[in-house]
KESEPA-929898 format. One line per field, with one value per residue (C-alpha): x, y, z; residue number from 1. Coordinates in steps of 0.05 Angstrom, whole numbers, plus 5000, padded with zeros to 4 digits. Layout:
BEGIN
xx	(X_...)
yy	(Y_...)
zz	(Z_...)
pos	(NUM_...)
% end
This chain:
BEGIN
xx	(9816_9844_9823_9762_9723_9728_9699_9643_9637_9632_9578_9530_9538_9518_9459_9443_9441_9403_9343_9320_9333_9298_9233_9237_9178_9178_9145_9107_9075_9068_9026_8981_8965_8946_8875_8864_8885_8834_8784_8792_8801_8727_8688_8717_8697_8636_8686_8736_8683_8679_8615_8554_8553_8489_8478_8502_8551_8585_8582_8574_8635_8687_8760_8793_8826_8782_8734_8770_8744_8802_8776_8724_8651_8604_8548_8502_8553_8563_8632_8665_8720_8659_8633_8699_8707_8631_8638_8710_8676_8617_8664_8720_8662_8631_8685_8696_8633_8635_8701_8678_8607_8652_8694_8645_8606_8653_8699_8643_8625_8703_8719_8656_8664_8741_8731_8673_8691_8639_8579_8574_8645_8620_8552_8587_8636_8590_8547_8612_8631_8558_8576_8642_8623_8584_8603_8608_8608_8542_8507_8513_8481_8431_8414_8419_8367_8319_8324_8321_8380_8405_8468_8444_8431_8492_8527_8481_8491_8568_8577_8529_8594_8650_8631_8658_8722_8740_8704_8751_8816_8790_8769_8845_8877_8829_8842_8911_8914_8876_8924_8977_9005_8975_8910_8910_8937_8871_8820_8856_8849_8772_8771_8702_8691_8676_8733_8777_8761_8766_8813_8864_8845_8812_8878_8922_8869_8853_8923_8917_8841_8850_8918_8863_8806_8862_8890_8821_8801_8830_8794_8725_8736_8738_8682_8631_8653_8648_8570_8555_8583_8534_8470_8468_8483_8461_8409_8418_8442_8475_8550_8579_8646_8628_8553_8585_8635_8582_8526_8586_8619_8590_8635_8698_8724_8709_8712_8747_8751_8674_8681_8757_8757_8711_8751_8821_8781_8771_8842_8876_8834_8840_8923_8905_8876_8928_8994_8957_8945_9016_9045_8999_9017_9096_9086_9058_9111_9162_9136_9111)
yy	(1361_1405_1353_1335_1408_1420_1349_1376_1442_1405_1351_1418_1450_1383_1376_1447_1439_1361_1379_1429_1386_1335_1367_1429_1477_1458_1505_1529_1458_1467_1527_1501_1436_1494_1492_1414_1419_1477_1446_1380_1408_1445_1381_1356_1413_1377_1328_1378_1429_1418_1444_1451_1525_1539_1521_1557_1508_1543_1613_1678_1719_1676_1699_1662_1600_1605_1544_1498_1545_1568_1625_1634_1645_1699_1735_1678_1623_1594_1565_1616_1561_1519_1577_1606_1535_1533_1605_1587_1517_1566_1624_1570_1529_1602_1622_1565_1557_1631_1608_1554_1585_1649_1593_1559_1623_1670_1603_1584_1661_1673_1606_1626_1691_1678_1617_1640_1714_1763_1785_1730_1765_1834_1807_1779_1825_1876_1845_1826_1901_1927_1880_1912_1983_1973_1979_1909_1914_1963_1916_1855_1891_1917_1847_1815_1880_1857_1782_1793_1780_1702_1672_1633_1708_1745_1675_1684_1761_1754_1701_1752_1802_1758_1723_1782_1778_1707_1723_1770_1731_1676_1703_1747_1676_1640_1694_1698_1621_1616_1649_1601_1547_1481_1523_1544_1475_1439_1493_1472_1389_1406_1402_1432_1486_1449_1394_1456_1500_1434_1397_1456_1528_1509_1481_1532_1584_1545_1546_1631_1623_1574_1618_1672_1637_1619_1689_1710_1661_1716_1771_1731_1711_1791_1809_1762_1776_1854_1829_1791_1840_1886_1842_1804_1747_1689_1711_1695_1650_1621_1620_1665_1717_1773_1773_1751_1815_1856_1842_1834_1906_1922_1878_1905_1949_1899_1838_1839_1767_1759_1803_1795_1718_1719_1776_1741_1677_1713_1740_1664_1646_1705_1693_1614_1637_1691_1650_1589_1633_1664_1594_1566_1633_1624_1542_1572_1611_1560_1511_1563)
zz	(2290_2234_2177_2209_2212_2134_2123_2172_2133_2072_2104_2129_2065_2032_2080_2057_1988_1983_2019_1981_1913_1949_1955_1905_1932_2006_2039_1980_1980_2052_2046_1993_2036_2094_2047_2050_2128_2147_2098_2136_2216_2186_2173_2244_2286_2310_2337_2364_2393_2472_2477_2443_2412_2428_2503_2566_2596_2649_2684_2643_2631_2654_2629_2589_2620_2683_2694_2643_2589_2540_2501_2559_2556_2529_2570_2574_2581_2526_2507_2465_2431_2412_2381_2351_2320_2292_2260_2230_2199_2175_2145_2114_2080_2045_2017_1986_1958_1933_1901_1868_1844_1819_1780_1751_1721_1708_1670_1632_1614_1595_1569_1520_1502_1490_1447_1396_1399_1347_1379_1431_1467_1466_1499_1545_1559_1568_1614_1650_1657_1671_1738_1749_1733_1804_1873_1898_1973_1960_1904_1956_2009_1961_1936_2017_2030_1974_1990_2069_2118_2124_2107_2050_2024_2029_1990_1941_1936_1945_1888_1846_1848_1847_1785_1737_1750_1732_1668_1658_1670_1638_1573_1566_1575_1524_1477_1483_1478_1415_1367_1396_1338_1364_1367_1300_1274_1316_1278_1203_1230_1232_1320_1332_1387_1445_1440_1412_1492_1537_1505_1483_1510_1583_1606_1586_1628_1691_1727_1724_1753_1807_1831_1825_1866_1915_1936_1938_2003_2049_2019_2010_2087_2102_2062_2090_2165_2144_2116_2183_2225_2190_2208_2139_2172_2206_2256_2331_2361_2301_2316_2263_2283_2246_2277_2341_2351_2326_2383_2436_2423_2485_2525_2490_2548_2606_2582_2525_2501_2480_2413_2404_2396_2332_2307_2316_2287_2224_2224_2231_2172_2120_2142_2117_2064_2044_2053_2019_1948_1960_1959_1902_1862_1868_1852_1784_1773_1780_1732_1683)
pos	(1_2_3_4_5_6_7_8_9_10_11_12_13_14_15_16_17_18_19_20_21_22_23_24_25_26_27_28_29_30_31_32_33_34_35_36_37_38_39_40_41_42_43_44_45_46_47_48_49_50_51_52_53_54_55_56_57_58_59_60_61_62_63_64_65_66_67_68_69_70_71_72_73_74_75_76_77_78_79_80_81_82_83_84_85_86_87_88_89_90_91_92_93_94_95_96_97_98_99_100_101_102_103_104_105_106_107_108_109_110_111_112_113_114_115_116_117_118_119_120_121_122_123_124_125_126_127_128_129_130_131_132_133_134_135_136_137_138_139_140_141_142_143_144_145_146_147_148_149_150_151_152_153_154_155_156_157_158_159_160_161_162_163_164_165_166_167_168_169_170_171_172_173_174_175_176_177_178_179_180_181_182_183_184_185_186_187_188_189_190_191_192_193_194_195_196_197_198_199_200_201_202_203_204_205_206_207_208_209_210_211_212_213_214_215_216_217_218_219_220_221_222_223_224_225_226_227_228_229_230_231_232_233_234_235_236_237_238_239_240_241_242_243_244_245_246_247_248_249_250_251_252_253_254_255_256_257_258_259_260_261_262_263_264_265_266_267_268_269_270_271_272_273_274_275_276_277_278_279_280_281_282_283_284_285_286_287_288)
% end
């Protein structure tokens, strides 16, 4: 018994020490595959809906778990899961498109205002900062006012301030990566400009933006509940949780459930989106 616990000791400690050698990153690369999960479980949700999200299918205001309905239903009874799931799928997919439409400007405004530099970067630049010298949470409403409320709007208004500050990022890394050595030495072997920012100065600035675009899923979750809850939204009956705690505050005392559902739907995925770019971030970090 004596000689056998120190082999035992040494065997946990062993068991301790291989796993994490095994898969360096665990549950950093666990938290970055939360984005491909969610992104998935979005495209599915007509499949894992009960209900259809915009028909009464059992009695109004039932509590939740009552009548075989989990989250319960709202005031006309409709099946608030259904509709939870519907907003989620509508909230996950916007962000990401905001993301990507942010990406795609603001790299292609920082990737050319870094690269040619002279007159072209101060343009740029400036227009960047006329953008980020505004309020953007007032300049999207004021552009969702002038185009009229809809949820194809307030993308279009969100990506219109988001843009800015990948431009930013973007063009600090392409500067700082062009007066790097193999830089310089592709300018003296005669690379021209375009082959000289996608083959040698994009790569070295897209791991910085996409940890950017990443940890910014939680916070462009937030901000287009906030929009929706403020009626620039999808109008009803359109399943959408900001909209959908907004017109149901009115129910918060008695029955609770009908605006707090949406809300905690927007919580679960701004937490996805959070832990997702912390994980992404500290992946970075290790191999840089």
């Amino acid at each position: 018994m004596t000689v056998a616990l120190p082999a035992l000791t040494r065997l946990r400690g062993a068991r301790i020490t291989v796993v994490p050698r095994a898969f360096p990153g665990g549950w950093n690369w666990i938290g970055v595959s939360l984005i491909g999960v969610v992104t998935l479980a979005a495209v599915a949700v007509p499949i894992l809906a009960p209900y259809d999200p915009l028909l009464p299918v059992g009695m109004p205001l039932s509590a939740p778990g009552q009548h075989g309905f989990l989250l319960g239903t709202d005031n006309i009874g409709r099946d608030l899961l259904s509709r939870v799931l519907y907003g989620m799928r509508a909230s996950w997919f916007a962000a990401l498109a905001v993301v990507a439409s942010g990406l795609l400007v603001g790299g292609l405004v920082g990737l050319i205002a870094g690269t040619v530099g002279g007159w072209a970067d101060s343009l740029l630049m400036r227009i960047t900062d006329a953008f980020l010298a505004l309020p953007a949470p007032v300049l999207a409403i004021a552009v969702v006012a002038a185009l009229g409320p809809g949820f194809t709007h307030t993308l279009i208004a969100v990506s219109i301030v988001w843009w800015p500050f990948y431009a930013r990022l973007v063009r600090g890394d392409i500067s700082a990566l062009a007066a790097r050595p193999h830089v310089e030495a592709a300018k003296l072997c005669g690379v021209g400009p375009i082959r000289l920012a996608l083959r040698h100065l994009l790569p070295g600035a897209a791991p910085g933006a996409l940890v950017a675009a990443s940890l910014d899923l939680g916070t462009l979750i937030l901000t287009l509940a906030s929009l929706s809850f403020l009626g620039l939204g999808q109008a009803a009956p359109a399943p959408e949780l900001g909209a959908d705690a907004a017109r149901n505050l009115s129910y918060f005392l008695q029955q609770w459930w009908i605006p707090v559902m949406p809300g905690l739907g927007v919580a679960v995925l701004a937490l996805i989106g959070t832990i997702a770019g912390d994980c992404l971030r500290n992946l970075m970090k290790k191999e840089g």
